[in-house]
N, C-alpha and C positions, 0 to 999 in steps of 0.2 A: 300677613304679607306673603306672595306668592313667590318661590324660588327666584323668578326670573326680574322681579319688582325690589326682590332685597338686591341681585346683584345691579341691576339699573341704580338703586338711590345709592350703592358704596359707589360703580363708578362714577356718577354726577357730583360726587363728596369728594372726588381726588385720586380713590384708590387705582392702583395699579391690578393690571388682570389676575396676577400672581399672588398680591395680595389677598385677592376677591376667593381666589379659588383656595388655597389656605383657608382662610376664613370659614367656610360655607362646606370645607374636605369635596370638591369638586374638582375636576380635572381642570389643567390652562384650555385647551381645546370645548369643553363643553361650557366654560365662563365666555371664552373667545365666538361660539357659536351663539348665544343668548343674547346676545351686544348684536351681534347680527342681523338675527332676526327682527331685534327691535328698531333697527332702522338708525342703529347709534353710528356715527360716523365717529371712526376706532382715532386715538390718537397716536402718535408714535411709540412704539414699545420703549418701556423706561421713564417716558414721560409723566406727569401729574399735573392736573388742573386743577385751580382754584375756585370755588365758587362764590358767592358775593358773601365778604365778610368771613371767610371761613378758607384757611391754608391747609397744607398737605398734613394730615393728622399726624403725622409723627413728629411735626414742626411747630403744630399752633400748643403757643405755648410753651416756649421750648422747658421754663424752669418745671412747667407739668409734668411734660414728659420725662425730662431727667429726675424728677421724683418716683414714676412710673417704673422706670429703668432699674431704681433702686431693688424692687419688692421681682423681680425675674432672673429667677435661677435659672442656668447656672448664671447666668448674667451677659453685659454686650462689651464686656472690656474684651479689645483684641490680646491674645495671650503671645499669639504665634505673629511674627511680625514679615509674612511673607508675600507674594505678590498676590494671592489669591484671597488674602484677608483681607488687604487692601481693597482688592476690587469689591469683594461684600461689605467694610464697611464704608465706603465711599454711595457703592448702592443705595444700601438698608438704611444708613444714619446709623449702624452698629457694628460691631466685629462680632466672631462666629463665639468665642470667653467659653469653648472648651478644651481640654489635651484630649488627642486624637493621638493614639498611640500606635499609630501608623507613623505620624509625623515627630511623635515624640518618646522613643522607642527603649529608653533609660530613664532611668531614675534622677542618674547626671542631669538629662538633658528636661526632667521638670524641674530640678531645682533652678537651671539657668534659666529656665523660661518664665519663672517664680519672680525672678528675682531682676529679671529687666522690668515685668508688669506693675513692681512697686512702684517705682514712678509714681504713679498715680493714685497711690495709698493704699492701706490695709486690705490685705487680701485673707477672705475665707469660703476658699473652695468646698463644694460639695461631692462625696462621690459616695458610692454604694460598699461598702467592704465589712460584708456580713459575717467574713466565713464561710469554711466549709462552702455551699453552693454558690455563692455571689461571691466575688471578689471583682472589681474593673480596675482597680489598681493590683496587678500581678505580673510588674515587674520581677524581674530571676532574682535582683538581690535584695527580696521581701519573703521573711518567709509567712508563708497560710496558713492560718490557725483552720482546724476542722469547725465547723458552725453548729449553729445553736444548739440542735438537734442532740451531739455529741455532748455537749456539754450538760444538756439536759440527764441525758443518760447517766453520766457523771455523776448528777447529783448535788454539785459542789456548789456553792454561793461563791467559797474564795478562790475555788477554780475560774469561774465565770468572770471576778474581777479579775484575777492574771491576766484571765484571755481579751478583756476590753483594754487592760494597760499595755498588754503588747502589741496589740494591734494599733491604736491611737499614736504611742510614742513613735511607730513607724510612719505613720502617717506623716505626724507633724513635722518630722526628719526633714520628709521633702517636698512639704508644703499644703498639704491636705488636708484642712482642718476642724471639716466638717462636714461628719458621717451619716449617713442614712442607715441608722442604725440602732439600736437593736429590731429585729420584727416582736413586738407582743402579741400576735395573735394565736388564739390557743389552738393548738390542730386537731380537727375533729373529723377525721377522713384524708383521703386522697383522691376526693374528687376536685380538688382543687389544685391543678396542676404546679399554678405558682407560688403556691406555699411550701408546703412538704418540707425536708430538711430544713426549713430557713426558717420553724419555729422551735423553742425551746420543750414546747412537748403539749400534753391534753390537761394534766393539773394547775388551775389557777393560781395555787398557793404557791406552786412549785416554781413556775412562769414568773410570777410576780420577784420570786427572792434571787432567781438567776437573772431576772432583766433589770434589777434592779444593781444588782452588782455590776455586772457588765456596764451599765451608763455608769456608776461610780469611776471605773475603769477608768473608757473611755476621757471623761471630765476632767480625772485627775490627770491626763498624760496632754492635757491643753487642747483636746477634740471633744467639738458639740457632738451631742446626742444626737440621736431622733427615733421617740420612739413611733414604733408602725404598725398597724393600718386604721385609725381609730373609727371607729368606734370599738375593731376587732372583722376581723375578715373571717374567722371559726366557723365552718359551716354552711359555707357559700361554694357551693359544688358547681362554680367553674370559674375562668379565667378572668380575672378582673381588665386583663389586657386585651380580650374578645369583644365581652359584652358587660353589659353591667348586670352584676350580682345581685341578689333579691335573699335578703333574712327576715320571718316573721318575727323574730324576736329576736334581741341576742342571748346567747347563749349563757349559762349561770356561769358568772364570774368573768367575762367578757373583759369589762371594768378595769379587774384588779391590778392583769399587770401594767396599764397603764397610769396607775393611779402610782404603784409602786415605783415607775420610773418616773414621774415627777416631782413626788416625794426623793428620790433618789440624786435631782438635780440634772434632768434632763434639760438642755438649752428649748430643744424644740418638738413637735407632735406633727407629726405627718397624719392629715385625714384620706379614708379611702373613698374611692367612688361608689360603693357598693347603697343599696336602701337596705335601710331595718324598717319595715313597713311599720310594726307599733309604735316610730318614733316619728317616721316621717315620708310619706311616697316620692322624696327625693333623693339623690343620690347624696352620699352624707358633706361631702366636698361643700354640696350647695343648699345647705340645709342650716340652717341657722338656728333651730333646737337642739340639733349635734353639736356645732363648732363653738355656738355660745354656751347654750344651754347645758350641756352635760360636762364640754371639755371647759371652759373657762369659770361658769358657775359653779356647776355641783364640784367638777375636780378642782378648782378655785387656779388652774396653768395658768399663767402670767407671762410665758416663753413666746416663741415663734410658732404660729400653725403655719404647717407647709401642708401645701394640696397634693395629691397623687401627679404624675404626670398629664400634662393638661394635652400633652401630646397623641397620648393615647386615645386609639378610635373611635373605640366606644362611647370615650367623654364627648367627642367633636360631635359625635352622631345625636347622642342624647339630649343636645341643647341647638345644633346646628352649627356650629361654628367654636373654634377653639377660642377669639375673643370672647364674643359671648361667657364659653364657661368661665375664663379671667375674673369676668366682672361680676358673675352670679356669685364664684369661692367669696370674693374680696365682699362682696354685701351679704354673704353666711359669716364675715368674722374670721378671712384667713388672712395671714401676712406675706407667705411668701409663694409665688408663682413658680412649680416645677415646670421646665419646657425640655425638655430630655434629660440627658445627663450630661454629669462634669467631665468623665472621661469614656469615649467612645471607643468602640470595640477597635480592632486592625481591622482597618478594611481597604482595598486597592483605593490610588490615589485618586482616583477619577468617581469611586464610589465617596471618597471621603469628602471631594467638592462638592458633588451634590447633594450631598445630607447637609453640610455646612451650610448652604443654602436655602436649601428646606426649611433646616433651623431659622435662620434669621429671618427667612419669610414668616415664619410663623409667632417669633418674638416679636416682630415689628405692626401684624394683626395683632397682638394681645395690645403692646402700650399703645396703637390707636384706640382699641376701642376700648380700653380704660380710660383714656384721654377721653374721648368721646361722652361715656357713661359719667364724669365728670362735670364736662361743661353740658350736660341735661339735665343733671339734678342727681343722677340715682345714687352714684356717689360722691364725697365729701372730699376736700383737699385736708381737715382737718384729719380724719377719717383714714389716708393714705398717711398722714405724716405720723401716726401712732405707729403704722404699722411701720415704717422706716423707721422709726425708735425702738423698736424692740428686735429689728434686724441687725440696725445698727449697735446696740449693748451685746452681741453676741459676735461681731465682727472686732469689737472694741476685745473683748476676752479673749478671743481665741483665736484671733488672726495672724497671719505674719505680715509684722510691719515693716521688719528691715531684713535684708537678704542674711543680717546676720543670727535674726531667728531661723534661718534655715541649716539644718544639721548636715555634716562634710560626711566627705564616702566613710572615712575612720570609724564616727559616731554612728550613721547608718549600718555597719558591720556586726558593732556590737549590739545595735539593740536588735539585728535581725539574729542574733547567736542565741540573746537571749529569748526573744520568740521561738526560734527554735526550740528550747528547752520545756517551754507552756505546750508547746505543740503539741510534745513527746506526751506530756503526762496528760491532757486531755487525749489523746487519742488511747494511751492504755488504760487510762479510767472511763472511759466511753464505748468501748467496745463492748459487743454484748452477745451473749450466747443465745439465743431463743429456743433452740431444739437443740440440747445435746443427747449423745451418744455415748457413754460407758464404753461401748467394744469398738468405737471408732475413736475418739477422742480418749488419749494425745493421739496425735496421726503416728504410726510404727508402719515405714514402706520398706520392705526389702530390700537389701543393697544393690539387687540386679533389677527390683521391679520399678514396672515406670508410671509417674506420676500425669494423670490427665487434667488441662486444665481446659476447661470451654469456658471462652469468651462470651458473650452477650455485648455486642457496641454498645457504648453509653447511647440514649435518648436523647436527639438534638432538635434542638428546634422549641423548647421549652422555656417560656418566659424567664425571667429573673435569674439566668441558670448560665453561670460561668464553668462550674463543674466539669461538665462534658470535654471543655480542654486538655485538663489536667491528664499529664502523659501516663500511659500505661506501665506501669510493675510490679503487679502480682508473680508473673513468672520468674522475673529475676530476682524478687525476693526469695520463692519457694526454694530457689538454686541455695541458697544458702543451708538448708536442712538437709535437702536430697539433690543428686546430682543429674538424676535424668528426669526431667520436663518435657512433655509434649502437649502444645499448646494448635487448640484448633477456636478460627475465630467462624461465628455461625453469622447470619443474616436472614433476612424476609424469606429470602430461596431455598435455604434448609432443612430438608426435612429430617425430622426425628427422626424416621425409621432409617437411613443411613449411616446415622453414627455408632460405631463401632467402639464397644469400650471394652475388647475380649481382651486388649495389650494391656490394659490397664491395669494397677493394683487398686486406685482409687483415684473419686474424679471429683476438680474444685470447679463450681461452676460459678461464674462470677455475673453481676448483673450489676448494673447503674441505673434508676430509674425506669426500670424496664417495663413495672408497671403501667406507665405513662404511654407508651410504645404499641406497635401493633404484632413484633414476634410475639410465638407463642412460647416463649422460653418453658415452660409449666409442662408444655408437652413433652417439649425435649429431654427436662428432668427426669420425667417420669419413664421417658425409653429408657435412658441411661440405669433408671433404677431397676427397672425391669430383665435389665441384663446381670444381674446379682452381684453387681458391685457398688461396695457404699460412697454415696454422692454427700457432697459438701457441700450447698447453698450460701455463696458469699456475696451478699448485700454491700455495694459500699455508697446507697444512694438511699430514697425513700425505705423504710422497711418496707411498707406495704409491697415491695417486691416478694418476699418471705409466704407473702398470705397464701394458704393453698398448694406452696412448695411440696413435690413428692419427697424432695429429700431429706437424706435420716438426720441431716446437722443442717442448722440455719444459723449461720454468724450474720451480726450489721454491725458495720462500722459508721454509718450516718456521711462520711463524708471519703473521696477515693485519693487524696494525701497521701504522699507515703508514707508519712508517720501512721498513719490512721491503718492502711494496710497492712503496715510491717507489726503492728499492733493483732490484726487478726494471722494472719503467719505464727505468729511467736505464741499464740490462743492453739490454734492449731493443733501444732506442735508439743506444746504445753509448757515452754519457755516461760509463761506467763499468765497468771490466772487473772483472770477477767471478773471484776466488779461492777459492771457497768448493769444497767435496769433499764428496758427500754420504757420508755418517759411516755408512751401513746399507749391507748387501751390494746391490749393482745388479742388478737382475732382468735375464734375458737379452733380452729384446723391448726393452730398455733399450741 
């Protein structure tokens, strides 16, 4: 079927243009142009036509669709009860069923929002809160545990469960009770942008005993799991959010920590988009050798499979339409349908309407043409109601049923106090020296001399990566040792041969990801060193920043917290001796 022939038979099927071009990732204006040329006389925008025997798909059938509805995350219950909800679910036949923390700007204000949507029954949100690099729930009175990466370093299995039970019980506080969380996949490079800190490290064994803990955690503190990216993302040098990934093989031990987190009682498995071509030339989401074959047979999961975000491009691109991929995951053997996320970033109010929108456009193409693929055979009403049974055993555990499972500011207090305390000791057991220095380390700066700190911006613009936020204090930590700091922040425009380190006694250069980025931070180390004063290399993102570093000390902290910082300060200085191993193989210039 030819572009212009698919969008012809959806609009003669009822669809709306908006629907059409969602569907098919085409603009309104080039769906709107296609209709033209074919001589289709347009109806009025908003409207829907019946054709014989057959109503406006998100209608025929309504108990279908509200079955449909069931298995789409984050899902179409309106949460925020304001005019603009209204207007999209009076549109769509759905409301927008995410917090947008623009609109929802407290902690306070999700648990009231929590707790007017029971109403309507058990609720169990999804949201992203890895740690360290991802957090979307980071609210000020939550505190951040550092992610996987740190924890790895750490080494600890009963560190790793602390850090799932403190982060869970906070969830559950205010109503979040179901985590996209832990990532299993083992990190084998940093050509993969959105991995990197968000895995526990490059040991299977290792991987396996801290992802295993962590979902113990998590479970115990009444938050579902999910472990991520299966079959294993290890080794797929690019962006799963780009394009889709290509592995000839997986990697040895790929598997394990998967296996270990369902062993471990994970509710659910998130599959990724990515192909392992010796298993399957399809993306794994829509491969049914993966979803059954390896994750429900051979690992014997019995949980919820969730797809990757069905949002993302590449998926829409590589089947044509983001229904479509719906219907292919659901006949690979998945249960539950990601369509963004549960809690969207701050964004201006006029941005936040129109992704709300977007959204629903595009939830409301998935349940047509599941509906659709349905009543043609491809799939089974039988077939959906499985998979709403095993949604529903996971919504039945770990939901909030009454507003009074939801925890008051008091109880929220203390479990963020004690968060805080997990925080402290994964960040001082995480931290990790890679190049030290005898005649630099502990740092000793003269009482008059001054301390230099260069900046590097964190790297924005990076998938999965909430990090970049996290506010800046390395130099008001440093204040605390020594009293004069001088902090220069560099950019694209800076040239190494300008900076000037003749004032200096010693210079910390600090980097976020920067590996990922286009400064040449590497160069600028090297001028600085070149001027015969010894440089500090402080990592608080990917190590692979470190790789190649001229400078004589390379600290990581894995994650830029300020527990995590104030953890390399105190290293520093020698306040504090540092146990931490970095967890990925060590580059040789290392």
């Amino acid at each position: 079927m030819t572009p212009t022939s698919d969008v012809l038979a959806r609009y003669d099927s009822g669809w709306p243009i908006r629907w059409i071009a969602a569907e098919t990732g085409r603009s309104y204006g080039w769906v709107h142009q296609q209709l033209r040329k074919a001589g289709v006389t347009m109806r009025p925008r908003g409207s829907t036509r019946r054709t014989a025997g057959k109503a406006n798909p998100l209608t025929t059938d309504g108990e279908l669709s509200a079955l449909v509805t069931r298995l789409v995350r984050p899902g179409f219950r309106r949460l925020l009860g304001d005019e603009e909800d209204r207007r999209i679910s009076v549109r769509f036949g759905a409301g927008v069923g995410r917090l947008s923390k623009g609109a929802v700007p407290t902690s306070r204000a999700v648990r009231a929002v929590l707790a007017d949507a029971l109403a309507d029954g058990p609720l169990a949100l999804t949201v992203n809160q890895e740690g360290g690099r991802l957090n979307a729930a980071d609210w000020p009175d939550l505190s951040l545990l550092p992610g996987a990466m740190a924890l790895g370093a750490a080494g600890s299995p009963e560190l790793a469960r602390e850090a799932g039970v403190a982060t869970g019980s906070q969830l559950r506080a205010i109503g979040l009770t179901w985590n996209l969380a832990p990532v299993c996949d083992l990190y084998l490079g940093h050509g993969n942008p959105a991995l990197g800190t968000r895995c526990f490290g490059s040991d299977p064994e290792q991987v396996a005993a801290l992802a295993a803990a962590f979902v113990d955690g998590l479970e115990g503190a009444g938050v579902a799991a999910t472990a991520k990216h299966f079959p294993g993302l290890g080794g797929v040098d690019a962006d799963p959010h780009t394009t889709i990934g290509r592995l000839d093989r997986l990697s040895h031990g790929a598997l394990l920590p998967f296996e270990a987190a369902v062993t471990a009682g994970a509710s659910a498995v998130m599959v990724g988009s990515h192909v392992v071509a010796d298993i399957d030339d399809v993306p794994a989401i829509f491969s049914p050798r993966i979803v059954q074959g390896l994750l429900r047979d051979q690992l014997g999961f019995g949980g919820v499979i969730v797809t990757e975000n069905l949002s993302i491009p590449a998926i829409i691109r590589a089947v044509g339409g983001i229904g479509e991929a719906a219907v292919r995951a659901l006949e690979a053997g998945a249960d539950l349908l990601m369509v963004d996320s549960e809690v969207s970033r701050r964004k201006p109010a006029d941005a936040v309407r129109h992704s709300n929108t977007s959204l629903a456009i595009r939830r409301a193409a998935v349940v047509a043409a599941v509906v659709e693929a349905v009543e043609k055979g491809r799939l089974t009403s039988d077939r959906l109601l499985a998979s709403v049974a095993r949604v529903d055993a996971v919504v039945r555990r770990h939901g909030i049923a009454q507003p009074a499972d939801l925890g008051d500011e008091f109880a929220l207090r203390a479990l963020s106090r004690t968060a805080s305390e997990v925080c402290l000791r994964v960040a001082q057991a995480g931290v990790t020296v890679v190049r030290g220095n005898a005649r630099i380390l502990p740092l000793r700066v003269p009482p008059h001399g001054v301390l230099g700190v260069v900046r590097v911006p964190p790297v924005r613009g990076l998938r999965a990566d909430s990090s970049w936020r996290t506010p800046y204090v390395l130099s008001g930590l440093l204040t605390e040792f020594h009293h004069s700091i001088e902090t220069l922040t560099v950019n694209t425009d800076t040239s190494p041969g300008v900076l000037d380190a003749a004032r200096w006694e010693v210079v910390v250069v600090v980097t976020h990801n920067a590996c990922h980025g286009r400064y040449n931070y590497r160069a600028t180390i090297g001028a600085l060193a070149e001027q015969g004063r010894p440089v500090i290399h402080l990592a608080t993102g990917d190590p692979a920043d470190l790789a190649h570093t001229p400078a004589h000390v390379a600290i990581t902290t894995y994650s830029p917290d300020p527990a995590s910082v104030r953890a390399a300060v105190r290293t520093i200085f020698g306040t504090h001796r540092p146990t931490g191993a970095l967890p990925v193989p060590a580059r040789r210039d290392l």
